[in-house]
Residue, then its C-alpha position, 0 to 999 in steps of 0.5 A: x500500500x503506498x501514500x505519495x504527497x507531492x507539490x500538486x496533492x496527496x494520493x493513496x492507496x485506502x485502507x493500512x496505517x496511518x502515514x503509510x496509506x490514505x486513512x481517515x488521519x491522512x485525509x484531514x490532516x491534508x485537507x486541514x493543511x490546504x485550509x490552512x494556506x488558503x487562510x494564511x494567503x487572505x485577508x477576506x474573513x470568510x473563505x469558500x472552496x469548492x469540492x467534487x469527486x469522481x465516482x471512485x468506492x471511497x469517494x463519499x468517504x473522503x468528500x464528507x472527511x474533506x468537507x468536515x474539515x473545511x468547514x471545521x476551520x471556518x472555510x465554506x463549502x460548495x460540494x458538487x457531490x459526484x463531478x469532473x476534474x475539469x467541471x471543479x475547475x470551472x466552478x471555481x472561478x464562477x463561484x468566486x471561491x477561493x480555491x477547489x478540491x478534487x478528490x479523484x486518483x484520476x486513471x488510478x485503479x479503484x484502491x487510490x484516490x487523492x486529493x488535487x488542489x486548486x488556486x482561486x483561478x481554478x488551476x492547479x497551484x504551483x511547486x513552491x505553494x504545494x511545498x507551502x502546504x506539505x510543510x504546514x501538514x508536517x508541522x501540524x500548524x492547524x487553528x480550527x474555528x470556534x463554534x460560532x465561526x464554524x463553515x457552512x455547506x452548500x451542495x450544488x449538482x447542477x454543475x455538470x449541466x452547467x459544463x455542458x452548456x459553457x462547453x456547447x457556446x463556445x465559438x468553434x463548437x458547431x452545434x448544428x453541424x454535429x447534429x447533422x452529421x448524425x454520429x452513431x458513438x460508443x462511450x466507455x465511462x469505466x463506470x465513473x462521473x464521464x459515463x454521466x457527463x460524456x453521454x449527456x454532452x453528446x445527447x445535447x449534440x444530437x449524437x446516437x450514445x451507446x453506453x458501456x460501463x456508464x453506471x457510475x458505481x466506481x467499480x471499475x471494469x478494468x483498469x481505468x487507464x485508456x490505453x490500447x490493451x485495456x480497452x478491447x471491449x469498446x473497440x470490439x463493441x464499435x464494429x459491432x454497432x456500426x459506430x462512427x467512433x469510440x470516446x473514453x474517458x479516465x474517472x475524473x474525465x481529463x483524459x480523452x482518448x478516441x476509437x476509430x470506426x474499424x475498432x482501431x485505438x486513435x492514438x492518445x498522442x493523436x486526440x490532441x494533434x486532432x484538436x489542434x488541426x481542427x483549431x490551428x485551422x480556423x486562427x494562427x496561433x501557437x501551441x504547447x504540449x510536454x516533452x514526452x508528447x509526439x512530434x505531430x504537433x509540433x509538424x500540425x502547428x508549423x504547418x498551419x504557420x505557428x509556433x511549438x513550445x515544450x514543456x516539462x512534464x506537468x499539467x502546471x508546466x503546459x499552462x504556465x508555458x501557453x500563457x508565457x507564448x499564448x498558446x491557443x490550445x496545448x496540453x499532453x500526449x495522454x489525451x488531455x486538451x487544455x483550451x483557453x477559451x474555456x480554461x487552463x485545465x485538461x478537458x474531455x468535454x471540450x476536446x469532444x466537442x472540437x473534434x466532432x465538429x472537426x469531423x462534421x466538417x471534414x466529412x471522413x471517417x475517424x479512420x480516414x482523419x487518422x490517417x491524414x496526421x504525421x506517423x510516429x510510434x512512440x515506446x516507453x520503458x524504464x530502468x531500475x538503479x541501485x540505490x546508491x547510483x548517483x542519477x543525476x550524474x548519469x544524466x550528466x554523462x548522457x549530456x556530455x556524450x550527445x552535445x553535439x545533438x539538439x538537447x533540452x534539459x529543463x525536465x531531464x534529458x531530451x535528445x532530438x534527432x532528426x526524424x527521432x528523440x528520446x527524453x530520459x527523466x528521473x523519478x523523484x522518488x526511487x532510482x528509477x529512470x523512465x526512457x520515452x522515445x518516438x520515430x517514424x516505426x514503432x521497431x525504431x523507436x523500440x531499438x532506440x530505447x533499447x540502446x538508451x538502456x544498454x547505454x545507461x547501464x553501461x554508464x551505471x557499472x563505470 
């Protein structure tokens, strides 16, 4: 059983000792932490804070210890109940709250959940304000309110009707041209909040919905994470049907990943690529997405003329870098859109929208529009160090060995190569070095990683 406390929140797995897992203890101790710094950050004698959960087994659990917490020091509650991460992020700021909590272990199996943690703007605070919060819940350093002063609770379900509408005004959705096109879509919720939302976005757009794993009992039906050898079921069930498409979704709805019509994965690297040909299309402008996502956006963008930036792995690090160049849509390679029109936050509701109206326009198969993007294969793997190697150094050696190569170091090791690279970082709380690669063959990539790891290890042993 493991706890993880990192800068962006707490995660676990449920049940074990306290310390060791995510208890009860853990629980509000965490959440008395982020209350802490909220008030510690104000003036305003009165706080709000909106919270919402995936449907996750614990999830009722841990939103009453959540919402207890807050309201024990004074803070005020907006409970969503059962939500999205992106539809939370949107409250926040339409509710002039202070902050948000999601309690959600995204595409984490059903033992986790977690705690993530929002600013005022509704996006995810920052390294130096998550060690501000990690310190405070070492140190215990809580004033809970008097009786008088406790928080109130207000609970709100209407919120993800709301997120639908926001999501069908927004400029580049074409509403009757989705309807026209008549789709016929498979929906695998893995039985959380996107089997609620997701079907219901699409009834509003005029689409045929086949449910698959919909219910949202939190009893996920395989692993939660959507790639290719987890989800054979919705790529069989679109052939079946005679679907247009497959849409899936991970339990907290900010990961979107497609099916073409001949049961065939999309790509997740591929979800964004779409998104942004669609919108590069309609106005000039730029794009982010980490280091460890495909080449393909960097090639859609400049061919629409703009400009590609990457940044270091992190939903936090794609939204400070679009601000910094204005990115007009960016976000990851596992098949989160971050569009700011609507907000800084991974988003399967807008990245649906965009892209069947993308689809209705073009007038192809999802097979078809595949097809038309920039080839890579991508392949990752990872190596084990002993404790006592010094990673960092290793890192170094790699460094030295390519510098006549085009190499990024602000999140590890990348090396660009002319039709390839590789990016190698470190994990932050084991000796473990994770290898990405991506080329134009899936066996290139593959051998390039393998040549990595044959290098590491020889780097390891001198």
């Amino acid at each position: 059983m493991t706890l993880i406390k990192s800068i962006s929140g707490i995660r676990g797995t449920i049940g074990g000792k306290t310390s060791d897992n995510l208890t009860p203890l853990d629980t509000v101790k965490f959440a008395a932490a982020y209350g802490s710094w909220l008030k510690s950050q104000s003036s305003k004698q009165r706080l709000k804070v909106v919270v919402g959960r995936d449907a996750r087994l614990s999830g009722e659990m841990i939103e009453k210890l959540v919402v207890s917490t807050l309201i024990g020091l004074g803070i005020d509650v907006i409970n969503l109940g059962l939500s999205t991460t992106p539809t939370v992020e949107i409250a926040v700021p339409l509710e002039k709250a202070d902050g948000g909590i999601i309690l959600t272990a995204s595409h984490n199996p059903k033992q986790w959940n977690a705690l993530k943690l929002l600013n005022h703007k509704g996006e995810f605070i920052n390294g130096e304000e998550g060690l501000e919060i990690l310190n405070i819940a070492e140190q215990e350093d809580f004033n809970f309110a008097q009786v008088d002063d406790l928080g109130k609770i207000t609970l709100n379900d209407s919120y993800m009707d709301i997120h639908i509408d926001e999501v069908l005004n927004l400029s580049l959705v074409d509403v009757d041209k989705i309807k026209a096109a008549n789709f016929k879509v498979v929906v695998d919720g893995v039985n959380s909040s996107g089997g609620v939302i997701i079907p219901k976005l699409l009834k509003e757009l005029g689409v045929t919905v086949i449910e698959l794993y919909c219910e949202p009992t939190g009893d996920f039906p395989h692993n939660p994470e959507p790639l290719k050898e987890h989800l054979t079921d919705i790529c069989k069930l679109v052939v079946e049907k005679q679907a247009d498409m497959g849409i899936v979704v991970d339990p907290d709805v900010d990961r979107l990943a497609f099916i073409t019509n001949e049961g065939e994965m999309f790509g997740e690297e591929y979800t964004l690529v779409a998104c942004a040909d669609f919108v590069l299309g309609k106005s000039k402008g730029n794009t982010v997405s980490n280091l460890s996502s495909s080449r393909a956006l960097r090639d859609i963008t400049q061919k629409h003329g703009g400009h590609y930036k990457a940044s270091a792995v992190g939903e936090v690090n794609v939204v400070s870098l679009m601000k910094k160049t204005q990115a007009i849509i960016g976000g990851e390679g596992n098949g989160g859109i971050i569009y700011p029109e609507s907000h800084y936050g991974r988003d399967s509701l807008v990245g649906v929208a965009l892209f069947l109206t993308h689809l209705a326009e073009k007038q192809v198969t999802v097979k078809e529009l595949r097809d038309s993007y920039p080839s890579y294969f991508m392949s990752k793997k990872k190596i084990e160090l002993t404790p006592e190697l010094d990673v960092d150094k290793i890192l170094e050696s790699v460094v030295e060995a390519y510098s006549h190569e085009d190499i990024t170091t602000i999140d590890g090791v990348k090396i660009d190569f002319s039709d390839s690279w590789v990016h190698l970082r470190k994990s932050n709380t084991e000796p473990i070095i994770r290898i990405y690669t991506e080329a134009t063959t899936q066996e290139n990539a593959d051998d390039l990683a393998e040549k990595f790891i044959a290098e590491l290890k020889a780097i390891a042993v001198v």
